[in-house]
C-alpha positions as CSV (number, residue, x, y, z in Angstrom):
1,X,-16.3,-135.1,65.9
2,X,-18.8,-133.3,63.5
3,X,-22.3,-134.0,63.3
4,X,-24.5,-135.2,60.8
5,X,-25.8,-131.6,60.3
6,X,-22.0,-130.4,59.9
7,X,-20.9,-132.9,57.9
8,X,-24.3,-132.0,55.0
9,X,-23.1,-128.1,55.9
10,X,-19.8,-128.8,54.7
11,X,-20.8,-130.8,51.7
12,X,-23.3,-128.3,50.9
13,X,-20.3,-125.2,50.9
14,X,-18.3,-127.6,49.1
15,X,-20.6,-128.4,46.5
16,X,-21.5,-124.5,46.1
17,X,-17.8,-123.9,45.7
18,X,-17.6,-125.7,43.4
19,X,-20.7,-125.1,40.9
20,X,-19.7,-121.0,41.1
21,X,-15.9,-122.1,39.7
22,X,-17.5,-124.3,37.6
23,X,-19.4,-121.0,36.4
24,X,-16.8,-118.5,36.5
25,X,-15.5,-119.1,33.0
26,X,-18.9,-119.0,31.8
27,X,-19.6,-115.6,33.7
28,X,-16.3,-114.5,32.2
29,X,-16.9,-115.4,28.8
30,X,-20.4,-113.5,29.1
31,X,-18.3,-110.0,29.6
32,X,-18.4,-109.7,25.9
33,X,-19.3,-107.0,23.7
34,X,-20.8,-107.6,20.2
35,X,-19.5,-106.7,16.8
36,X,-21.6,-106.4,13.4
37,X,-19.9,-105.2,10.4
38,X,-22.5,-105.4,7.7
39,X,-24.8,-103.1,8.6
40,X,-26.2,-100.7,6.0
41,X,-28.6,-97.5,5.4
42,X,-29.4,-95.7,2.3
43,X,-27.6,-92.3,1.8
44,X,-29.7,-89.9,-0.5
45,X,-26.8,-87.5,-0.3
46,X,-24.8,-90.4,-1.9
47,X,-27.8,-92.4,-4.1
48,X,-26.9,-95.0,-2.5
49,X,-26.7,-97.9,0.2
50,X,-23.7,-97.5,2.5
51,X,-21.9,-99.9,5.0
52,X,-21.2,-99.3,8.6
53,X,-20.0,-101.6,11.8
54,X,-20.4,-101.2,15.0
55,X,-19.4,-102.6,18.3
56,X,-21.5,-102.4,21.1
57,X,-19.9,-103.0,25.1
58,X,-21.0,-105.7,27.2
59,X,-23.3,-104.4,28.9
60,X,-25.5,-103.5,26.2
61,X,-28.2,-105.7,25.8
62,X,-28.7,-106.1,29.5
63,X,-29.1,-102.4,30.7
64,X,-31.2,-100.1,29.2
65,X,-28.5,-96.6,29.8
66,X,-27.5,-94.7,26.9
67,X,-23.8,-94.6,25.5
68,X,-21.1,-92.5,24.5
69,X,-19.9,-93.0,21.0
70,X,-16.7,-92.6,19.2
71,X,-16.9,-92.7,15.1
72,X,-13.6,-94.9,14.3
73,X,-12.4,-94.5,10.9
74,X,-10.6,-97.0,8.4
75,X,-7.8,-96.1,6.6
76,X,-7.3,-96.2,2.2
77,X,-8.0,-99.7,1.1
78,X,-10.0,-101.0,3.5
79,X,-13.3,-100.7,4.2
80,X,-16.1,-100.7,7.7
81,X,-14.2,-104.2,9.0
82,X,-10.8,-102.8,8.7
83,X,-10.8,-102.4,12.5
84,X,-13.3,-105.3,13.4
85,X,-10.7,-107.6,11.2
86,X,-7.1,-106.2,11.7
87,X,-7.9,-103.8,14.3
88,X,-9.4,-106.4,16.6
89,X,-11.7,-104.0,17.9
90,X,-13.4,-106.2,19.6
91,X,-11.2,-107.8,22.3
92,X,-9.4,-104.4,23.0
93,X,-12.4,-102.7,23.4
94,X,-13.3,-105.3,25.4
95,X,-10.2,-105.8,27.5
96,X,-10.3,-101.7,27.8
97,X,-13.7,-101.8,29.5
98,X,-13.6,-104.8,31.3
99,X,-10.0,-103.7,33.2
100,X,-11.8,-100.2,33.4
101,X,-9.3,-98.0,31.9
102,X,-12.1,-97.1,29.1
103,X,-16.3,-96.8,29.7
104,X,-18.4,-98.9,28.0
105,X,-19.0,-97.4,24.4
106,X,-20.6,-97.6,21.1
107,X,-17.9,-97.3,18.5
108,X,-19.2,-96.9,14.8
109,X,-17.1,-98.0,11.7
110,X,-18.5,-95.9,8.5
111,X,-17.6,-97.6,5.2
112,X,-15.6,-94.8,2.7
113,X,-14.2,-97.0,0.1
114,X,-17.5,-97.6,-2.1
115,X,-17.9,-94.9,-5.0
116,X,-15.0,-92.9,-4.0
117,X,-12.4,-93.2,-1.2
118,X,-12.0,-90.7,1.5
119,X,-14.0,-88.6,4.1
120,X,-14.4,-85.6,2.7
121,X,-16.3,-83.4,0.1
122,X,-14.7,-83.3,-3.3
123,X,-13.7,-80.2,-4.9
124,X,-17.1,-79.3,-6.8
125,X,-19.7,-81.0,-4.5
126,X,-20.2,-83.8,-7.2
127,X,-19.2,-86.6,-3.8
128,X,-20.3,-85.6,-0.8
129,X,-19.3,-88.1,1.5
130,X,-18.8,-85.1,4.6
131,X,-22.1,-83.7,4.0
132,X,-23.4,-87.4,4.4
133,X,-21.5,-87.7,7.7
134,X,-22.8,-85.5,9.8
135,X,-26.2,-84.8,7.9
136,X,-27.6,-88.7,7.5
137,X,-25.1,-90.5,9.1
138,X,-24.8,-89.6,12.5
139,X,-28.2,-88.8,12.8
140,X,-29.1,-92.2,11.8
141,X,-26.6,-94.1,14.3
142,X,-27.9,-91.9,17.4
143,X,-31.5,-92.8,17.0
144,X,-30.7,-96.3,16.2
145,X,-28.7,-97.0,18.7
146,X,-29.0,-95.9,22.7
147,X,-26.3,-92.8,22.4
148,X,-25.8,-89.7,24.5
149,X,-26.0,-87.1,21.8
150,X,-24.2,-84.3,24.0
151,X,-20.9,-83.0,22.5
152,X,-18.8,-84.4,25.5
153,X,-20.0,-88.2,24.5
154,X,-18.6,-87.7,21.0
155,X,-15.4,-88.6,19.8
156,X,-13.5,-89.2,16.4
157,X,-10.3,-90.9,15.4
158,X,-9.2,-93.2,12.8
159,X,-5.8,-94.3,10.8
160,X,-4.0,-92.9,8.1
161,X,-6.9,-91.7,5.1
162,X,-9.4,-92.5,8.7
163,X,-6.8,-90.2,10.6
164,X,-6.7,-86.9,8.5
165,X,-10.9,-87.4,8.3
166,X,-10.2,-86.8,12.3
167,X,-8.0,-84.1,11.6
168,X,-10.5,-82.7,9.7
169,X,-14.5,-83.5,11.3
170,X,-13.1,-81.7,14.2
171,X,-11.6,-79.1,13.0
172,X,-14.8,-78.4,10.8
173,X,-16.8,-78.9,13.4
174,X,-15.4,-78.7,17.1
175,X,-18.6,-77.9,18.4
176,X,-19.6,-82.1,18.0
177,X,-16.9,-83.5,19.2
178,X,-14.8,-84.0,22.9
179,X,-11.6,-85.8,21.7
180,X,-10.2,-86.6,18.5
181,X,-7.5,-88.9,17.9
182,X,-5.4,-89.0,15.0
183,X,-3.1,-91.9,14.1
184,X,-0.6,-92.3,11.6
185,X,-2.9,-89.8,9.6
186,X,-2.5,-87.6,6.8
187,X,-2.9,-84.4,6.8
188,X,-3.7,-83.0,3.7
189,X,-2.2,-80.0,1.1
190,X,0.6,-79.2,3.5
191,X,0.8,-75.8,0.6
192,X,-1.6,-74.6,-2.0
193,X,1.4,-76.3,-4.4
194,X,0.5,-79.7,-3.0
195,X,-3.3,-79.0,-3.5
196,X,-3.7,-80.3,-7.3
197,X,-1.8,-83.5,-6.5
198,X,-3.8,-84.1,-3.6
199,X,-7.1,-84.0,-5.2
200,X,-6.4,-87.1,-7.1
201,X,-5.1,-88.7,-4.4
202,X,-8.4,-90.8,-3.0
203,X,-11.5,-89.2,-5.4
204,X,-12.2,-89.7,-8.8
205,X,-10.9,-87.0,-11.5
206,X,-13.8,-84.0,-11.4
207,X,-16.0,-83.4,-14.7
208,X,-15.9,-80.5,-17.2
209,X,-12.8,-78.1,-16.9
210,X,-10.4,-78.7,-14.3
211,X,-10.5,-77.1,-11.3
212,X,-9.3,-73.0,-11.2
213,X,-6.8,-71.5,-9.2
214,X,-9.7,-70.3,-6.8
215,X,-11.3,-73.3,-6.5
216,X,-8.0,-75.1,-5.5
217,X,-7.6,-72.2,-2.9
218,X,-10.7,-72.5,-1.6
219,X,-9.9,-76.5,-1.2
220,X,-7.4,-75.8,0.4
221,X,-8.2,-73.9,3.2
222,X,-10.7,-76.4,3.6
223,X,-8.8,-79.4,3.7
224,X,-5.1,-78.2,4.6
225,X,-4.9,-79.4,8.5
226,X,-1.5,-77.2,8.7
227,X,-3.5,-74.3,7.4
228,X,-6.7,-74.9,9.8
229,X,-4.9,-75.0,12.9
230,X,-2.7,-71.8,12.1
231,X,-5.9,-70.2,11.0
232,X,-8.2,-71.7,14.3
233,X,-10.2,-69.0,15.6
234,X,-9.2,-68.4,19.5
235,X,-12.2,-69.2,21.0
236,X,-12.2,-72.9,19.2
237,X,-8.2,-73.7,20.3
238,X,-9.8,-75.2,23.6
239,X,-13.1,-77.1,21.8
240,X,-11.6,-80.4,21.2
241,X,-8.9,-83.0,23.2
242,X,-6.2,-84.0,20.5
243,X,-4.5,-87.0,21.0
244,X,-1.6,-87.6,18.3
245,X,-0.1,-90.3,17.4
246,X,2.5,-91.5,14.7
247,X,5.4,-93.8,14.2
248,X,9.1,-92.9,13.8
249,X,9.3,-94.3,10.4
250,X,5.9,-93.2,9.2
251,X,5.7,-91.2,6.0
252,X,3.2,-89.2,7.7
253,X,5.7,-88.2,10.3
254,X,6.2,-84.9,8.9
255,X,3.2,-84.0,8.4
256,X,2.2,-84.4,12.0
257,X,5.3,-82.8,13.8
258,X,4.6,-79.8,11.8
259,X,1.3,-80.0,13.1
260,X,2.3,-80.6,16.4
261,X,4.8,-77.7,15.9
262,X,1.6,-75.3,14.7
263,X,-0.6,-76.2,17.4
264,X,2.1,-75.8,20.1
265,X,2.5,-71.9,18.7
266,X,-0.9,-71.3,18.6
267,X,-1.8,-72.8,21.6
268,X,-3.5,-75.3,21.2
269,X,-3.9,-78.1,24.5
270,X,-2.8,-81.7,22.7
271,X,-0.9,-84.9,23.1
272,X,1.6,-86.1,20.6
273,X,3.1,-89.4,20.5
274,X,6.0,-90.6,18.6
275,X,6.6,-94.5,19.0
276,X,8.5,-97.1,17.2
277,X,6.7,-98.2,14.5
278,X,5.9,-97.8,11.4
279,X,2.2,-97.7,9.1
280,X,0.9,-101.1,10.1
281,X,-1.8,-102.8,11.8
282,X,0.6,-103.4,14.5
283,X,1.0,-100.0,15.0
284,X,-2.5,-99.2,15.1
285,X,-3.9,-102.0,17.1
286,X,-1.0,-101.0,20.2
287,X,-2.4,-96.9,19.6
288,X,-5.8,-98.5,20.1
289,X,-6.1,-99.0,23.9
290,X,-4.5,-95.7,24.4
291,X,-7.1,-93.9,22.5
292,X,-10.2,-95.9,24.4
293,X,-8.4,-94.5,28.0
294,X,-8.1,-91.0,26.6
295,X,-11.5,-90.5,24.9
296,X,-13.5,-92.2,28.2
297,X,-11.4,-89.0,29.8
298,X,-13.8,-86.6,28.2
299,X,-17.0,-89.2,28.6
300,X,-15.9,-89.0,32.2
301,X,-16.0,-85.6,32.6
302,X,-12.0,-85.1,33.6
């Protein structure tokens, strides 16, 4: 028979037990990161104000470490909350981190859909939204927020319009960047034919005379991704992780294999995926966790 003093012990565990499961959803529920997608600075380069959402990982307003980062860019049409809204950002970035196939990161969503759509420098310098990337943009997001600014804690990768500006930040510049990820993405003037039709593809016609045969050669060396990776020097064909990823009944499919095709003769260390799918949100939000697992690779020094 149990004493008095057993008896309150066993009420005692009892009760315990049953305020931490009375808790646990609470403590669960607390394993949240944050998202806020209408966030702004001011761009000089662009004379203007320009959008930007970012998520931060759960842990982030409890700990006072610094973060890797990885720049995730929207695809034509959409805008910063492409990936916060259809991407659902938030609970696979979450899920990612919290089942510990990904580290904890910051992941920044740049608006490129006000003034003129895309990622890149028009032909003449009259938009630049590249120079504004890496000149006032990153800058700006890795003081504001608590990032590691090291090379190895920076990754890109994006969809479709957001996939060839992967293609082609680290291409321009592998020395920033430890993975990029591609999906679905285009790839720009796949020959210096395509290069006049391309230019009106996301940016506003140019002023004055149209552009000149060496001004659209120029461009194009610049923004073919077929051309830059036949063309990469051999001591950058290392620099950067690529992870690629498209659907079987992608228009962008050929693009990509031919890139895959180029990179695999030149040597250059990469994934490519080809799933079932096509250029949707589905698609996109399945490629997701993949490309958390594969960028906290680099963050984790693999």
């Amino acid at each position: 028979m149990r004493s008095k003093r057993d008896r309150r012990s066993v009420v005692t565990h009892n009760w315990l037990k049953a305020f931490v499961l009375a808790l646990s959803p609470v403590m669960l529920s607390a394993q949240t990161g944050k998202v806020f997608d209408d966030l702004s600075l001011d761009s000089k380069i662009l004379k203007g104000e320009r959008k930007y959402a970012v998520y931060l990982p759960p842990d982030y307003a409890t700990s006072q470490r610094r973060y890797p980062v990885l720049y995730l860019l929207h695809g034509s049409g959409d805008d910063q909350t492409g990936w916060v809204q259809f991407g659902e950002v938030l609970h696979i970035a979450d899920k990612a981190i919290n089942e510990g196939y990904a580290t904890p990161m910051i992941i920044v969503m740049p608006d490129a859909n006000t003034g003129r759509r895309g990622y890149w420098n028009d032909i003449r310098g009259e938009w630049r939204y590249e120079d504004f990337f890496f000149e006032e943009f990153v800058p700006f997001v890795e003081k504001t927020y608590r990032i590691k600014g090291e090379k190895q804690y920076r990754a890109v990768a994006g969809l479709s319009m957001g996939g060839e500006g992967s293609y082609l930040y680290a291409l321009h510049h592998p020395e920033l960047f430890s993975s990029a990820c591609p999906l679905s993405a285009g790839t720009g003037p796949l020959t210096p034919a395509d290069t006049r039709k391309s230019l009106t593809r996301y940016a506003q016609p140019v002023t004055g005379n149209p552009p000149d045969s060496l001004e659209i050669e120029a461009y194009y060396k610049s923004h073919s991704v077929l051309f830059l990776v036949e063309n990469m020097p051999e001591d950058r064909k290392k620099a950067v992780r690529w992870y690629i990823d498209c659907g079987d009944d992608d228009s962008h499919i050929e693009g990509n294999s031919l890139v895959n095709i180029a990179m695999r003769k030149n040597g250059i260390p990469h994934e490519f995926r080809v799933r079932d799918g096509g250029h949707t949100w589905t698609y996109w939000r399945s490629a997701l966790p993949e490309v958390l697992r594969f960028v906290s690779e680099a963050f984790h020094q693999y």
